[in-house]
Every structure is written in C-alpha cells, then in structure tokens.
N, C-alpha and C positions, 0 to 999 in steps of 0.2 A: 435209356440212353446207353448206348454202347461202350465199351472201356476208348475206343479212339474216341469219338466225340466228347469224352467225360474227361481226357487229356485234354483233348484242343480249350475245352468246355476252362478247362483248370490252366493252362497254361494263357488264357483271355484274361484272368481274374489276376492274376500274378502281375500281366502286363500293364493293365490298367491302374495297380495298385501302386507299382513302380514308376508308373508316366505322373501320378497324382503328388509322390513323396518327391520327384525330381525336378519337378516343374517350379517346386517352390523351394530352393534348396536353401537359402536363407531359413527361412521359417523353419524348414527340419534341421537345420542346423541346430537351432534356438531352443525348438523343442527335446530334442536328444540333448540338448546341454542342462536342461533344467534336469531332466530325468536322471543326467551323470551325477549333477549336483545333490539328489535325494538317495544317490546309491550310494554313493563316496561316504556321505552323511552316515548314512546307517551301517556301512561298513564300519565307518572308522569309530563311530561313536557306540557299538556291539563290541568291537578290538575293544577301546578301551576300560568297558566293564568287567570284560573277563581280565585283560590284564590285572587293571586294578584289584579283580576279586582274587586273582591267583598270587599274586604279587602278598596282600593280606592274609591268605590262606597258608603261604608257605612261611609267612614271617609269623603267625599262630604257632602253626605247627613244631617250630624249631623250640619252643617250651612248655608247649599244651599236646595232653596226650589223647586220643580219642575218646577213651572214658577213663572217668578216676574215681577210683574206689576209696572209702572213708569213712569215720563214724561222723554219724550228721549230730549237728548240735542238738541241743534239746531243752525244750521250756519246762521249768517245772510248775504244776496244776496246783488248782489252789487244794487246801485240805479239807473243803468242804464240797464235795463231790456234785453233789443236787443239789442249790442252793437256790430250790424255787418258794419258796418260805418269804412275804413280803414283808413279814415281820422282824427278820432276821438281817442282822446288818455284816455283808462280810468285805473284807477289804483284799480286794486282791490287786498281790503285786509281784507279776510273774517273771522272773529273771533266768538266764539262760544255765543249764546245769553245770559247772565245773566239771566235767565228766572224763576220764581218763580216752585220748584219740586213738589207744592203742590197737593194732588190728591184731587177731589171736590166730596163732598158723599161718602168719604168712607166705611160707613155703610150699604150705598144702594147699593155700586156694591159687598162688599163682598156677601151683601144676593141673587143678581141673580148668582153671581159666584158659590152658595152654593145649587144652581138650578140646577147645573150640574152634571147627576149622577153619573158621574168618580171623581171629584172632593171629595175630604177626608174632607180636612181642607184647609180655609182659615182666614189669619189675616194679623192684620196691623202691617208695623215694621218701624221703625222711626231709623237710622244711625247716630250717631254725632261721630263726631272725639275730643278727649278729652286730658288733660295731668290730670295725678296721681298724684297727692302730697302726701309726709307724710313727713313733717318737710324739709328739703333739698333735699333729694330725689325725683326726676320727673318720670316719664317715661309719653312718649307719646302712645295714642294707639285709639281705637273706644270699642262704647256703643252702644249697641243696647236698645231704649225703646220699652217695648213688653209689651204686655200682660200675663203674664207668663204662666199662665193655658193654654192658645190659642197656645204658641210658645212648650211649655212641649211636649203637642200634636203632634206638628210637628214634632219637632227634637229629643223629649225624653232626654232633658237636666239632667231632673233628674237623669239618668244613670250614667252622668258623675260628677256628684255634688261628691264629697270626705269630706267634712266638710259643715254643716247647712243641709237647706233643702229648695228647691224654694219657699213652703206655706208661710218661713220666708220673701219673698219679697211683698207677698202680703198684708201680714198683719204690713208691712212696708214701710210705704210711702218714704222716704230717703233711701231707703236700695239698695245696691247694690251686685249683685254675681261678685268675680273677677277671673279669672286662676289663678291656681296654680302661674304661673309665677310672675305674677306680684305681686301676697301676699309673695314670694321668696325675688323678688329684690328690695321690699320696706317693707319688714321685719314687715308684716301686718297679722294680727291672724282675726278669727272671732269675730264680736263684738268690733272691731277697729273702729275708724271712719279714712275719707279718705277724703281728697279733691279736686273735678272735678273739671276740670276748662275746658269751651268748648272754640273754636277759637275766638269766640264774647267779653272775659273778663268773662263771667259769671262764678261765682263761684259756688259750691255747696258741704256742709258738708253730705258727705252719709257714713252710718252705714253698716260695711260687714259684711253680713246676710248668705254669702256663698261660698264655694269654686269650681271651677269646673276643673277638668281634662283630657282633648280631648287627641286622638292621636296624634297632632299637636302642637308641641311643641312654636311656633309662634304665633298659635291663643292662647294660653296657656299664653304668653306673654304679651297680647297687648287688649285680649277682655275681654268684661266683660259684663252685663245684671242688668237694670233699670228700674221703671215704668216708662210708657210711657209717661208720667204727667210731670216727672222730665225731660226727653230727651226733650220734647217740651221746656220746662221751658230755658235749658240751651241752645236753638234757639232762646229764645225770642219769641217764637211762644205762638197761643194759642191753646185751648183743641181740636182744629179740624185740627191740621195739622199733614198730614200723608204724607209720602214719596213716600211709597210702598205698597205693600201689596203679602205677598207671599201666595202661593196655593200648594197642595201638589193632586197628582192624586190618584189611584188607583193603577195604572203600572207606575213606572218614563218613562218605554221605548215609552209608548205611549203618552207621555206629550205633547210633538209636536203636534197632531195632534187637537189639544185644543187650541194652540195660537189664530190662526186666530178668531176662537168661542170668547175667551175671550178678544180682541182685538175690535172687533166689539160689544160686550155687554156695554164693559167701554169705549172705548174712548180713550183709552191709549195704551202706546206700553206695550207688552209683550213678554218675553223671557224664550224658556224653557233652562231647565240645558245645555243640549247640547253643544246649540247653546253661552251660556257662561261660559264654558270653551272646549273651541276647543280645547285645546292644549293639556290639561287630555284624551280628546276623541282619539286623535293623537296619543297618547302616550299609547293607550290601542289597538288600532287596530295596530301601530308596536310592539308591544308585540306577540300579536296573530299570525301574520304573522312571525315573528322571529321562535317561537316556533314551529308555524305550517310546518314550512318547514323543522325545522330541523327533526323534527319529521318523517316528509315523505320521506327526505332523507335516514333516519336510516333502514322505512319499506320496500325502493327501494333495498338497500342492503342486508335485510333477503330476500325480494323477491327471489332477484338474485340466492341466496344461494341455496333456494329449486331449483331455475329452473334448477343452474346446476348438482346437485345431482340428479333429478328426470332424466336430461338430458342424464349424463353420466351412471345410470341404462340402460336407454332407448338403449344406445347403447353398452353396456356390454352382454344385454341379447339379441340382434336381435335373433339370434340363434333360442332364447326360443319363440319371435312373433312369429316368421315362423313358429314352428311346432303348435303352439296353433291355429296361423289361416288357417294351413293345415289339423289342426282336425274339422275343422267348428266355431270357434272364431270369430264372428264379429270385425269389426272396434271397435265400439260403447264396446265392453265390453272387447279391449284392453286398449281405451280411460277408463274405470271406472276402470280398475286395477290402474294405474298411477297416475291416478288422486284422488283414495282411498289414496295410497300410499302418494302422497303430502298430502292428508289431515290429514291425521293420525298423522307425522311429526310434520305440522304445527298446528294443534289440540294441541298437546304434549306442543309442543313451546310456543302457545296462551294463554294454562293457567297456564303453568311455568310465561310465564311473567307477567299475571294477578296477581300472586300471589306476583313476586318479586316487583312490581308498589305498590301496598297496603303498603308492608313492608319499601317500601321507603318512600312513603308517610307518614306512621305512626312514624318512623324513626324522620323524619324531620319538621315535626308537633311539635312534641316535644324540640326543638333545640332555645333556648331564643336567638334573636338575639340584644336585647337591643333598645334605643331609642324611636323614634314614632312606630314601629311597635309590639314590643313584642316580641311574638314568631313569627316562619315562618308561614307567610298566604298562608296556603297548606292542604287541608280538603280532606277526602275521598269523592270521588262524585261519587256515582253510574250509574249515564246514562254516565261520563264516560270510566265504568269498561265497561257498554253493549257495547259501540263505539267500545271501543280497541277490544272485543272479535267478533266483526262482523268484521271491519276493517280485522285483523290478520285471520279471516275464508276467507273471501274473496281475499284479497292477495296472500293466499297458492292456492286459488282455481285457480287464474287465471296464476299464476307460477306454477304450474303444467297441468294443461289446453295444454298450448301451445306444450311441447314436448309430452306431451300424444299423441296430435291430430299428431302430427311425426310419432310417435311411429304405429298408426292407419294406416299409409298410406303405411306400410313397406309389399311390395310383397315378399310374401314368396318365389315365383319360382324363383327369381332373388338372395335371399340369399344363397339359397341350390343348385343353379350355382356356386358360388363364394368359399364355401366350398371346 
C-alpha cells in the first residue's frame, strides 16, 4: 500500500471511529464518566497515602533519628552451659543484665561515623526520665540532654519553638525548653523557674528558656530539651557519659543499608528507624494496600464499562465489518477503529477524572480537621497525576483491545449468509 493510500487508508479508520463515539453521545458520555470516576478515585485515594505517609514520616522524624546507636540489653545465661544431662535438674531463670548504657569515646566514633559520606549529622543524646515540679503540681515525663545546635540540626526543633528561642538554651546553662503541654498543666510562662527531679533524688532548679510545639500532642506533654551537662548531672554521671548517639543519613529509606557499616566501626548495636518502629512501617504498607486495591477495583469496573460498550458496537455494527472487510479492510484496521474508539472515550474519561482528582484534592486540602494533625494531609503530587493518566491510557487500551481483536475475526461471507 502506498504512504497516500495508507493515509486515506488511516484517516477512513479515524472517521469511522469518530462517527461511532458521536453517534451515541449520551452513552459516551456515560461511559467517559465512569472512567473519570475510576481516575479521580485513584488519584485522590494514591494523594492521600502518600500524604498521610509523609504527613507520619515528618512527624517521626522531628524525634527519631535515622539510626541509633547504644548498648543493647543483655540476658544473662544460665551457669550450666551444656545442660544436656536428663539426669540433671537445672532451674533456669534468665533476667536482663543491669549493665552500665555507657558508650566509650563518644567523640571518636561520632567523627569516623562523620566519615561516612551519606551520613548528614551526627550527635550525642543522653534520655533521663524526670518528674516536673512547680509548687504541688508533678507531672512525670523524659529530658533529653543535647547539644542543642547539634540536635537543631537534626530535627529542626527550632520550627517548633512557639515562645524563646533554642540560642536561649545555650547561653543558659540551667535552662530548659518544655511542650507546650506541660507549661499548660503546670501553668509555667517563659522565664519561670521549674524543678527536675530525675529517678536518683536529684534535684535541679531549671529556668524556661523555651516553648516547643510538635504534632504530637503526648510528646507536647511529657518532653522537654537540656544541656547535656545538666542531664548527666541528674544521672550522677560525669562529663563523658553518653547513651546514644543518633545519625541522620542522606535518604532515611536507605538508612539500613549503613547499620551493619556503623555496627562494625563502633562496636555497638545499631538501629535504623524501620526497624524501630515496625508497627508505624505496618501501618503504612496496610494503608497502601487498602487504598491500592480499592483503587483497582474501581479501574476494573470502568474497565468493564468500556469493554462492554466497545463490545456491544462490535456487534451492533457486524453488518458494517462485513462490508468494510469486503471492500478490502484488513483485520488490523478494524482492530484500530475500535480500539480508536475506546481510546477516545477513555481519553475523554482520563482527563475528566484528572481534573475532578485535583479538585478533590484541593477541595480537601483545605478542610481543618483539628488536633495533631491540622488540616487533611492531602497535597497535589504530580507523578501522581502522570500514573493515573498512563494507568486510565492503558486500561482503555486493553478493554478495548479485546472485542476489537472480536470484531477482526468477523467473516464477512458467513454474515451476508445469515442476512
């Protein structure tokens, strides 16, 4: 066939396909409306997993560090080593060691950990568990002693500072930043003084140099941020006792793949995020899978939609196959009518529901839902507007596809017998 006659040839299939989609314009209405319906769907219901995951990623991250370094507990063994003797009765009753947390050189493994060129930031962090005083009022909660400048770094506390300013911690050896919460339920201003008391008896009069505000109404309650001097101090420790030491990567997702590295440099066990909280990680891949399926199921059923509309053309018009492929019509350019046809439809549909997904999204973006999270964590994401509009291309293609390749196989002399 010549390129002019493979035009004429191709501009015949285009028109036919278009007289068949116009002819019923109701019906393709119909049909592209179900299909906006299954795009919209998976748009907005894809938006809101990553929201929600990034939304819980970022409110992680603001006190979890990529990986954390620390002496792991330890069970002590019984003192009968081999104890395969049936004779022998032993009672074992294994208890966790009382074993000192302290990490040795903490200065020396932050700087080879600082060797690592994925590694951002790392520093030392010291935990004590404390009670609040002011006058009768208690509340129980934890301290962190930091470095403040070193820990800023990390988690950008400053963001959530609402009253002072961290610099005020530095240039304040007693000073303390508390939650909001806690300056609430013990009715505590800036420039207060406050009294620690860690589990040891030790007291200490600290000056509030700060307020800070998290998503997390709990840690808002109960945490609060010291020099590191002062958290030793109410251990009874001296200037070299460190806990932990957290690290922050480059990519959190690829944090893992650093344990073992920084495991074998120090000495010590290591943990990346993941792997402490399983349960947050559990709780975001059934999300995804929840969403995901629904999702799929919605595009099963625009599927459907096109195949049976493409299908029921398919055999509305035999008539019109038989004479097209009695005029010399290939298979092949009955198969691109039909499957024009579904594309067009589902084309239609695809960026109908591009459009109504955005509007939802922006919709509900908008919408304050109170508490820890504010408004709904629901963001426009671009790659995935491109998903949905490949997805919804491809869908139509292949629910049209099927009765096309029908539609291809249809012998004309066998129809215009049956006439």
């Amino acid at each position: 066939m010549s390129k002019t006659a493979h035009k004429i040839h191709l501009n015949v299939d285009l028109e036919i396909a278009f007289t068949h989609v116009l002819a019923k314009k109701k019906q393709t209405i119909i049909v592209a409306f179900a299909v906006a319906i299954g795009i919209a769907a998976f748009i907005f219901l894809n938006s809101l997993v990553v929201g929600f995951n990034r939304d819980s990623d970022a409110a992680l991250f603001k006190s979890t560090p990529h990986i954390r370094i620390y002496v792991d507990d330890k069970i002590s063994q019984s003192l009968l080593q081999d104890p395969s003797s049936k004779t022998t009765s032993v009672i074992v009753n294994p208890k966790i060691i009382n074993e000192n947390k302290k990490l040795l050189n903490p200065a020396q493994i932050i700087e080879q950990i600082k060797s690592i060129e994925s590694v951002t930031t790392a520093t030392t962090w010291l935990n004590v568990n404390v009670f609040y005083n002011n006058g009768s009022s208690q509340l129980n909660g934890s301290s962190s002693g930091v470095d403040i400048t070193e820990a800023n770094a990390m988690f950008d506390i400053q963001s959530t500072i609402v009253e002072g300013n961290i610099q005020n911690l530095v240039s304040t050896p007693n000073g303390i930043i508390l939650g909001v919460g806690i300056a609430e339920n013990l009715n505590i201003k800036t420039d207060d003084n406050i009294s620690v008391v860690s589990p040891l008896g030790i007291v200490k009069i600290m000056k509030v140099v700060g307020l800070f505000k998290t998503s997390n109404s709990v840690v808002d309650k109960t945490k609060s941020y010291m020099n590191l001097s002062i958290a030793q101090q109410l251990m009874a420790q001296g200037p070299d006792y460190i806990t932990d030491i957290y690290v922050n990567t480059k990519d959190s997702d690829k944090a893992v793949q650093y344990v073992s590295t920084i495991k074998s440099i120090t000495g010590y066990n290591a943990e990346d995020w993941k792997e402490a909280n399983k349960s947050a990680e559990a709780n975001k891949k059934t999300r995804g899978v929840m969403m995901g399926s629904i999702s799929i199921i919605i595009l099963i059923v625009a599927a459907f939609t096109i195949y049976n509309i493409v299908n029921m053309t398919v055999k509305q018009k035999m008539q019109d196959i038989a004479i097209l492929k009695a005029q010399g019509f290939a298979g092949k350019s009955v198969v691109k009518i039909f499957i024009t046809e579904a594309m067009i439809i589902g084309s239609l549909g695809t960026f109908m529901g591009m459009v109504l997904g955005a509007i939802l999204i922006k919709a509900l973006s908008k919408v304050y839902i109170g508490g820890d999270k504010g408004y709904f964590p629901i963001h426009f994401e671009p790659q995935i507007m491109l998903m949905g509009l490949m997805v919804g291309l491809f869908v139509t293609l292949i629910a049209g596809y099927i009765p096309a390749r029908g539609a291809a196989k249809v012998d004309p002399v066998s129809i215009f017998r049956n006439l």
